[in-house]
Phi, psi and omega in degrees: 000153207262151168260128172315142184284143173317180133302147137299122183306126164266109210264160161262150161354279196288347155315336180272322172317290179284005178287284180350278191309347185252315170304315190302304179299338168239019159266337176273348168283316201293340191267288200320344238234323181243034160235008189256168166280136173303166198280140150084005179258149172288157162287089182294109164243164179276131174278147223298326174238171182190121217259123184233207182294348189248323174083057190243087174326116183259114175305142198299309192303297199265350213358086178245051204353130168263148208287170142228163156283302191212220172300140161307094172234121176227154168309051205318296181303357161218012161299144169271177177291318192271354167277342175264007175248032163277332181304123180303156174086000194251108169246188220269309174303331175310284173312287166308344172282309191284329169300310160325253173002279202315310174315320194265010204205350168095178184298163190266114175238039150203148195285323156341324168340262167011348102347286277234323197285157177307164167084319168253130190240171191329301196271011160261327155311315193305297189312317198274318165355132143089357164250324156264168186211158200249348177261147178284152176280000000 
């Protein structure tokens, strides 16, 4: 006597869903797994500006070149807060402080002033050297 034929085995609908779901989930460990740094390597991070030959200042918010002409040269005595905090070493409390001064003691008629203000010290003058200037352009 012949043996009755099996049935054909049937996967259902939701065997697949979840085949679906497991392959997704472990194709996203494996991208995650060669796409992070191993535990315990350093980190590169960027800094807030970024200088090249050209001097061309990158904003914090877009890192976005800001158009320039040629070198960053500004003007202490009729700078605004956001042309001196293209400067380096110049942050936004930095910028108000020299604006301060300027209010309180008048135009700068040397540049060694720069000195005088909170916030600047020998070597963050040194670092401005050749980015200000006391004259219009």
């Amino acid at each position: 006597m012949a043996k009755p034929a099996k049935a054909a085995r049937v996967i259902s609908p939701a065997w697949w869903v979840a085949y679906g779901l497991l392959i997704g989930i472990a194709a996203t460990a494996l991208l995650w797994f060669f796409t992070t740094p191993p535990r315990g390597s350093a980190i590169s991070l960027q800094s807030n500006t970024v200088t090249s030959a050209f001097m061309m200042p990158v904003t914090s918010a877009t890192r976005t070149p800001l158009p320039t002409a040629g070198p960053l040269i500004v003007n202490i005595n009729t700078a605004t807060v956001q042309e001196l905090e293209l400067l380096p070493s110049i942050g936004p409390s930095t910028a108000q402080a020299i604006l301060a001064y300027r209010e309180r003691h008048g135009a700068f008629a040397a540049l060694d002033e720069l000195l005088n203000v909170p916030g600047i010290g020998p070597k963050t003058f040194e670092g401005l050297q050749g980015f200000i200037t006391l004259e219009n352009e």
